[in-house]
C-alpha positions as CSV (number, residue, x, y, z in Angstrom):
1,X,43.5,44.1,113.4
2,X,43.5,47.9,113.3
3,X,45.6,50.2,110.8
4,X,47.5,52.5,112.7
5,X,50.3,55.1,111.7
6,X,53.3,56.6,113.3
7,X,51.5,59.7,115.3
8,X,54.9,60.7,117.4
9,X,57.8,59.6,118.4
10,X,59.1,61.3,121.5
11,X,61.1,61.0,125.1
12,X,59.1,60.0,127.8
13,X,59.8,63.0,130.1
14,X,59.6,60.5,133.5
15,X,62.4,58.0,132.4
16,X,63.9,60.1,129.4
17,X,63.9,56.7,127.2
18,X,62.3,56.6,123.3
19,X,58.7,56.3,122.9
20,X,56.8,55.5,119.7
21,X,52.9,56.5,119.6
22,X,51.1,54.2,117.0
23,X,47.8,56.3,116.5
24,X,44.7,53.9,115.2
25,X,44.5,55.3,111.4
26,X,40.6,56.4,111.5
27,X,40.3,57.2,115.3
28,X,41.6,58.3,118.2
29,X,42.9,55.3,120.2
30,X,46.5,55.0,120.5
31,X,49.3,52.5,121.3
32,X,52.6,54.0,123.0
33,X,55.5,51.3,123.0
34,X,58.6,52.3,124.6
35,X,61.5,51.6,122.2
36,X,65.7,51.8,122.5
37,X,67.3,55.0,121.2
38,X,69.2,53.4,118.4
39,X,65.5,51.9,116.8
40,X,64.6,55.6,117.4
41,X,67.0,57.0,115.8
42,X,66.5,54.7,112.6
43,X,62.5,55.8,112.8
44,X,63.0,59.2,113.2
45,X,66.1,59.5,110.2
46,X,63.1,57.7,108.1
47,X,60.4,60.3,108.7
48,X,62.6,63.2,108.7
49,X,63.7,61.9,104.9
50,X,67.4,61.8,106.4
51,X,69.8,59.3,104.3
52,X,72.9,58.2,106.7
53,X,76.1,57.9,104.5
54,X,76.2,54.3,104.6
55,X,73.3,51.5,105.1
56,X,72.0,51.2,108.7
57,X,71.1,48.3,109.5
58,X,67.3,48.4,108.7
59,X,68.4,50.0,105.3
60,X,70.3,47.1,104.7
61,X,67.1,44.7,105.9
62,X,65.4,46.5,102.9
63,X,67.6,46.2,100.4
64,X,67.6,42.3,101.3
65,X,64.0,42.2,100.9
66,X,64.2,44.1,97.9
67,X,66.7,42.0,96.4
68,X,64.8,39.1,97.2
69,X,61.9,39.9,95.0
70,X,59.8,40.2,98.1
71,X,57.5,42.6,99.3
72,X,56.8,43.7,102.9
73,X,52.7,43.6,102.8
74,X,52.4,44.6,106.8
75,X,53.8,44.5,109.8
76,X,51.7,43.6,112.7
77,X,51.7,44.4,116.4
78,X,50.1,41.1,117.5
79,X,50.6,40.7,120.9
80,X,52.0,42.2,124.7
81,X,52.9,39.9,127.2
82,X,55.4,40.2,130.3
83,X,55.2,43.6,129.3
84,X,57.2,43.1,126.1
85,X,55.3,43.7,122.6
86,X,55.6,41.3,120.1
87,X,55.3,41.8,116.3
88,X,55.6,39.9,112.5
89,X,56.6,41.2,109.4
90,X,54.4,39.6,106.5
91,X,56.3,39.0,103.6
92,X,55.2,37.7,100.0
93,X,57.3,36.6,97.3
94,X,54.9,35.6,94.9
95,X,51.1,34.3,95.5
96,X,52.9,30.8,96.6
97,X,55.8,32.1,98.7
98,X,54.6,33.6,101.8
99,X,55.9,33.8,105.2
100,X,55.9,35.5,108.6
101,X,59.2,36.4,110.5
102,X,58.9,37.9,114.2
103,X,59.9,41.0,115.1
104,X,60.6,43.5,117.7
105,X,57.9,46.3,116.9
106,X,60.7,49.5,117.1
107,X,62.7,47.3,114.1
108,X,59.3,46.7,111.9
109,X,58.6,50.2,112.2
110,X,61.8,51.3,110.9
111,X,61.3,48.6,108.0
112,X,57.6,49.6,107.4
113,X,58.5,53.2,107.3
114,X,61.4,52.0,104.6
115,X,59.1,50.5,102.7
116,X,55.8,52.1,103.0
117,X,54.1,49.4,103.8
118,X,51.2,49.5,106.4
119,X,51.1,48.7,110.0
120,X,48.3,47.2,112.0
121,X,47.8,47.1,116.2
122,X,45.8,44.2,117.7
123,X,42.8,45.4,118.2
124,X,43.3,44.8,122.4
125,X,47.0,46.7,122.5
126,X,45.2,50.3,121.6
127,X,43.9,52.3,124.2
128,X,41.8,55.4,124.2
129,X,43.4,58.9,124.2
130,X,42.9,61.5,126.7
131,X,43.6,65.5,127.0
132,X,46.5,65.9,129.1
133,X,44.8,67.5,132.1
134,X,43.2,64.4,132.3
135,X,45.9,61.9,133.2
136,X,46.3,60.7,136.2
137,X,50.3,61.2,137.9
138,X,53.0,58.7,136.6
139,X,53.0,55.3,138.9
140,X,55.5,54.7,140.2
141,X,58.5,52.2,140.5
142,X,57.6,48.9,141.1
143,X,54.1,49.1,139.8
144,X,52.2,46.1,138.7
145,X,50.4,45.2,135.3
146,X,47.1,46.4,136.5
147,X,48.4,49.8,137.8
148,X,50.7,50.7,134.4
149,X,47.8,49.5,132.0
150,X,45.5,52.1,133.8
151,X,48.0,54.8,133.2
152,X,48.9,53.6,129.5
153,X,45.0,54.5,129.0
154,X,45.3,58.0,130.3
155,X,47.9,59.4,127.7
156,X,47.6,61.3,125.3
157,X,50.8,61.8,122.5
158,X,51.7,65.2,123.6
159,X,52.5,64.1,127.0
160,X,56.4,63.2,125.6
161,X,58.6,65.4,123.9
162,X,59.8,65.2,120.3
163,X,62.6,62.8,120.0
164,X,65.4,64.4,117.3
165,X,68.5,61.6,116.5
């Protein structure tokens, strides 16, 4: 596993949806995962230090950890497959109570964010960035798994634009 950190979060400028840029912690590889606006939104209100009114939903997941006596030790990005990411929150509650709970990677970032706790990438899921002159056109529709993760390998964060809720 590899410590990464929120580097971006951004609108892809060829579909216009969210993307998060996980950026390896001590290198340059990167992991861009393509997330729904309202997950954005909560990501972006966290690292702009903006406080909604009333709990959101991922404020309210912290409280309930919180009020739990437990504490988020890490969320991990573990795994891709059918092109859909898959990730665990790693909870403890005491040296004899721990547990794993699954996780869409847009809603552990949110709660990781919340609750400063670190996040790690697969080691397999990052891919090395490249200046933008470098990258190859978008593919297009209908592209297979081969084709997208060839692309994926080319980007570099400043190839989206800055995502504001």
């Amino acid at each position: 596993m590899i410590e990464v950190r929120v580097a971006h979060l951004g609108l892809d400028r060829t579909t216009n949806a969210p993307v998060v840029i996980l950026r390896e912690k001590d290198g340059a590889r990167i992991l861009p995962i393509w997330i729904g606006p309202a997950e954005a939104s909560a990501i972006a209100m966290e690292m702009e230090g903006m406080k909604a009114p009333r709990p959101l939903t991922h404020d309210l997941l912290k409280q309930v950890v919180v009020g739990l006596g437990a504490e988020l030790r890490r969320l991990v990005i573990a795994d891709v497959r059918d092109n859909t990411y898959y990730a665990e929150l790693h909870l403890d509650r005491g040296a004899a109570d721990r547990f794993v709970v699954d996780s869409r990677p847009s809603d552990g970032i949110a709660l990781a964010l919340r609750l400063h706790a670190p996040i790690f990438a697969a080691e397999g899921l990052l891919t090395e960035a490249v200046s933008p002159g470098d990258a190859p056109p978008p593919p297009a529709p209908g592209i297979d798994v081969d084709q997208l993760k060839r692309y994926l390998e080319t980007l570099d964060p400043e190839d989206f634009g800055k995502f504001t809720p």
